[in-house]
N, C-alpha and C positions, 0 to 999 in steps of 0.2 A: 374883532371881526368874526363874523358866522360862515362857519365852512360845516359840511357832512351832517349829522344826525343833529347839531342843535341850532344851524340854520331850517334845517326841514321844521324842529317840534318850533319853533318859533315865528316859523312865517304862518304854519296854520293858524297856533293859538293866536296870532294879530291879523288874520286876515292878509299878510303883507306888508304890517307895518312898518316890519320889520322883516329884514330878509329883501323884500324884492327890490329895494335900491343898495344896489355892491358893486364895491371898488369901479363908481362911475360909469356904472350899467346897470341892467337892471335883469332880474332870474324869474322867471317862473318854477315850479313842481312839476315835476312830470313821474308819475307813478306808473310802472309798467310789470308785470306777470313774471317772475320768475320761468323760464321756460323749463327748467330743472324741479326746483323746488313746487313752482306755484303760486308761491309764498308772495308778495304785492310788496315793491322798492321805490319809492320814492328819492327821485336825486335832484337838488338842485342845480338848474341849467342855463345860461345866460340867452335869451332867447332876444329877437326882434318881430315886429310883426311886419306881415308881407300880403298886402291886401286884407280880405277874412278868417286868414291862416297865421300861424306862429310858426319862425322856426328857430331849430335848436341845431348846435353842433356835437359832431360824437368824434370829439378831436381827442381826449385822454393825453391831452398834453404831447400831441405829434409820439403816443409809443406804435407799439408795431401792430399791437392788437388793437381792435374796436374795443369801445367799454362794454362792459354787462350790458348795460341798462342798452344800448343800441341793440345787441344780440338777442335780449329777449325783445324788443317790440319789433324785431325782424321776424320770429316766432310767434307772437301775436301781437300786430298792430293796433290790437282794441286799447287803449291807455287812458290815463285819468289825467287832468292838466289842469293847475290850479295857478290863478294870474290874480296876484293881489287877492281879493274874495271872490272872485268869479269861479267857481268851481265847475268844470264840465269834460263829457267824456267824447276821445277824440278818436279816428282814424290816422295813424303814423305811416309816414312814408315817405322813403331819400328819396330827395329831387332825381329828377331825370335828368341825362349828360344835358341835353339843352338847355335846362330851366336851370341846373346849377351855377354857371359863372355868375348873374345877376345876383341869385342867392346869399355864394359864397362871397359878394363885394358889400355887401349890406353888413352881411355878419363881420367880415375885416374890418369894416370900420366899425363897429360896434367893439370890436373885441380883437386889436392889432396884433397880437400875440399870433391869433388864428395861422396867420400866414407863415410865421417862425415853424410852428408846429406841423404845418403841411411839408416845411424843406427839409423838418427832421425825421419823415417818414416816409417807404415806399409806398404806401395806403395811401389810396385817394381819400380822404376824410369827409366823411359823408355830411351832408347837409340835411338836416331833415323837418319835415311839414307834418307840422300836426294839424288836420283839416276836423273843426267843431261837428260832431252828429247832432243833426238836431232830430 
């Protein structure tokens, strides 16, 4: 199974061939700015698509803190997102209270854990939209 740094170097060099169907879902790359550093992190993320848009969860396994990688595209939203070979650069950003419930039912069932995760944390666990610049 591809988990961290050699799911990343493996879905690039296949396009996805590898890497974007996991554990009965499917990941996109989403590569986001260090807000610290500067430095460019690529993390693989279990994603669904929602209309024109993609989204991702920034669950970190229901812990108390948001993940890096959420923290810096709250910092800067400009981000890179690679779906199988489609590489393109995106505008990031949590759903709104409204648009969230819908959001957050798509991704549960994509990804049933989600929900575990949300009751083991007092953080609302953000859902987030990465919308394509063209």
């Amino acid at each position: 199974m591809l988990y961290g740094k050699e799911h990343v170097q493996r879905y690039q060099e296949t396009d996805g061939e590898e890497g974007h169907d996991w554990n009965n879902t499917t990941t996109l790359l989403l590569t986001t700015k260090g807000r610290k550093s500067g430095k460019s992190y690529t993390t693989p993320l279990i994603y669904q698509r929602f209309g024109d848009d993609y989204l991702v969860v920034a669950s970190k396994g229901g812990a108390p803190e948001h993940p890096q990688w959420y923290q810096n595209l709250v910092a800067d939203p400009q981000v890179e997102v690679q779906v199988r070979g489609d590489r393109f650069t995106a505008r990031a950003r949590t759903a709104a209270s409204e648009e969230r419930p819908g959001m957050w039912r798509v991704m549960a069932a994509t990804w049933p854990p989600y929900d575990e995760y949300q009751q083991k944390t007092d953080r609302e666990i953000p859902v987030v939209v990465l919308e394509r610049v063209t």
